[in-house]
C-alpha positions in Angstrom: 74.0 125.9 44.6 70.9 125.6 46.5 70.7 126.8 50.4 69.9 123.0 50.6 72.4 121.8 49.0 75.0 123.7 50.6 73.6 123.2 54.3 73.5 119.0 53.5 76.9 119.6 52.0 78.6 121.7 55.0 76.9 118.7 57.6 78.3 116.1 55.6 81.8 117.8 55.5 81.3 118.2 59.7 80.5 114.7 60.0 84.0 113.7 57.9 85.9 115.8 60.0 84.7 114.4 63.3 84.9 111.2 62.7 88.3 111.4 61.0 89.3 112.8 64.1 87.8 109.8 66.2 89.6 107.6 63.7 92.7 109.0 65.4 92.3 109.9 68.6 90.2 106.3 69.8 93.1 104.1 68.8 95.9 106.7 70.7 93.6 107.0 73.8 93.1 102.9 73.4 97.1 102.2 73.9 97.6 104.5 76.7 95.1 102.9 78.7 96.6 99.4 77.7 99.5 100.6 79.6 101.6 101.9 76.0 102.5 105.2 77.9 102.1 107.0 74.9 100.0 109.9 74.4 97.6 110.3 76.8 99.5 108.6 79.1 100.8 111.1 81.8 104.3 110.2 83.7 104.2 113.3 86.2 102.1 113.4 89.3 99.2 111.6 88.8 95.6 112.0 90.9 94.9 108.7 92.1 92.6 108.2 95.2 95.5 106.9 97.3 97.2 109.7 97.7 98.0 111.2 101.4 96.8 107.4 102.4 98.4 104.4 103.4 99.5 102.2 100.9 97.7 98.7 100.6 99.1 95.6 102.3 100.5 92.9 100.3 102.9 89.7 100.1 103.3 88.2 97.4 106.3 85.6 96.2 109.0 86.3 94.4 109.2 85.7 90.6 112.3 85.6 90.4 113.0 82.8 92.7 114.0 85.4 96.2 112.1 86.2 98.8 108.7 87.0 99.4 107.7 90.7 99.4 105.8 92.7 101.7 104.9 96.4 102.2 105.7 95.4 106.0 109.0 94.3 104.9 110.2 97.8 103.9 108.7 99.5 107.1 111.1 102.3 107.6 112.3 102.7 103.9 110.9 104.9 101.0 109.8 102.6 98.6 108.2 102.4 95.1 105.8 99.7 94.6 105.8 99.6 90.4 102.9 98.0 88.7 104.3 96.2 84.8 103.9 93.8 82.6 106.1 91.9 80.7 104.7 93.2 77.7 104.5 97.0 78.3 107.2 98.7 76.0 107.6 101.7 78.6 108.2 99.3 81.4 111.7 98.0 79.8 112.4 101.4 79.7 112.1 102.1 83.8 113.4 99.1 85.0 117.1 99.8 84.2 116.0 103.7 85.5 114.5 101.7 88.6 117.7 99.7 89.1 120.2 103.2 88.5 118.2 104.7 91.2 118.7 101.8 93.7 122.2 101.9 92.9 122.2 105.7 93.9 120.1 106.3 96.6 121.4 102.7 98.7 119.5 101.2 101.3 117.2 104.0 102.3 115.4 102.9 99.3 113.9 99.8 97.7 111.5 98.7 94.6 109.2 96.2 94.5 107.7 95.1 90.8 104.3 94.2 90.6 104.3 92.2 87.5 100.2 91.8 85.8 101.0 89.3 83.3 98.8 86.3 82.9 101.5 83.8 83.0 104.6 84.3 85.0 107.0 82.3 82.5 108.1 85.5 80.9 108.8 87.1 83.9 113.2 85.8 84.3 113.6 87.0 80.8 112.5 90.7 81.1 113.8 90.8 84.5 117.5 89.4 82.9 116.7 91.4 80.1 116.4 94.6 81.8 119.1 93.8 84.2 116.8 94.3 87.2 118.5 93.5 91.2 115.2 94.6 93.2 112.4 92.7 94.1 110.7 91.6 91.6 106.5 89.6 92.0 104.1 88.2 90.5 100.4 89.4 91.6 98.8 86.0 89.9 95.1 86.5 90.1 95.8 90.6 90.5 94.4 90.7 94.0 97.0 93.6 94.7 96.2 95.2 91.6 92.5 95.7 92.5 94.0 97.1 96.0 96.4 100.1 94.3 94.4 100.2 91.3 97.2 101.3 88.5 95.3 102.7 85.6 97.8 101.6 83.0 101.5 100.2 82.9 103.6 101.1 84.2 102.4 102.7 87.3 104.2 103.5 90.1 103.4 104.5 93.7 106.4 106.3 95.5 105.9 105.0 99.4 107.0 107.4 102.3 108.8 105.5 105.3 105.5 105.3 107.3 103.5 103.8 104.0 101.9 106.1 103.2 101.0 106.7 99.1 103.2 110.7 98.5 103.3 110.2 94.8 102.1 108.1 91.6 103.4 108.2 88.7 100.9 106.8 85.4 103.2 105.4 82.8 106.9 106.2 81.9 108.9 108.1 79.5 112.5 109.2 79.4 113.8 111.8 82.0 111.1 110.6 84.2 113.9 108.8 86.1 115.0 112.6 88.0 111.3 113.7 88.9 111.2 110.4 90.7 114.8 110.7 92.0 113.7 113.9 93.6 110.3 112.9 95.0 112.6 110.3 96.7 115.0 111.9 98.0 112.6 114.5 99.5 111.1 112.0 101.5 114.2 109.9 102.3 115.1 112.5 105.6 
């Protein structure tokens, strides 16, 4: 074969490979951002500009038909402020992991759910679902959202007992539940 030949030939095979690649990687990269927690998605410490700072104010009501929730309302507590949807697969993995850890630790710490869906009807069924106690929102028009800024679901901002932002946590897999267990506990005394 001609130098040519060979040279248009080896491009061509290049250009396959990459965008074969692409054709893979895109669509992965695509659901971690949507909040999948699947590859890409990363459950340890996260860098998120609210670290070391105090956590955003909020109340919002409950979804579940309790009380309103506030950051103020946990002054003195450590407490993880989770950001879900009722659609994120990982997320009805961490509730129950949420709940365990509640039921553990006691009253020196509490959860608050964030939830970002659109419509707040599916809300009681995943939180019955999932077998969910804590508090449990509905951020309807995502005001809070903007404040923590989670980049996917399930994010989670672990709260130290002055409010201040210790740790975030992007997404959720299994055995995630003792990393978080110890980043409590650390700041619980």
């Amino acid at each position: 074969m001609s130098p040519e030949l060979l040279g248009g030939r080896s491009r061509f095979v290049r250009r396959s490979l990459v965008l074969g690649l692409l054709g893979w990687c895109l669509p992965l990269a695509a659901c971690a951002g949507a909040g999948g927690g699947g590859v890409g998605a990363s459950s340890a410490q996260a860098s998120h500009p609210l670290l070391g700072a105090p956590a955003p104010a909020f109340e919002l009501p409950s979804a579940t038909g309790g009380a309103a929730q506030s950051l103020a309302a946990h002054a003195g507590k450590v407490l993880v402020v989770d950001f879900w949807a009722t659609w994120c697969e990982p997320c009805k993995q961490s509730f129950p992991a949420y709940q365990a850890l509640v039921n553990k630790l006691g009253d020196g710490v509490a959860v608050v759910a964030i939830s970002q869906d659109d419509d707040a009807k599916g809300i009681p069924p995943f939180v019955a679902e999932t077998g969910a106690k804590f508090a449990v929102v509905w951020d309807d028009g995502k005001a809070v959202a903007k404040a923590y800024d989670p980049p996917t679901m399930p994010t989670a901002f672990v709260i130290d007992k002055s409010g201040i932002v210790r740790f975030v946590h992007v997404g959720y897999r299994a055995g995630d539940e003792a990393t978080l267990e110890d980043e409590v506990r650390s700041l619980m005394h």
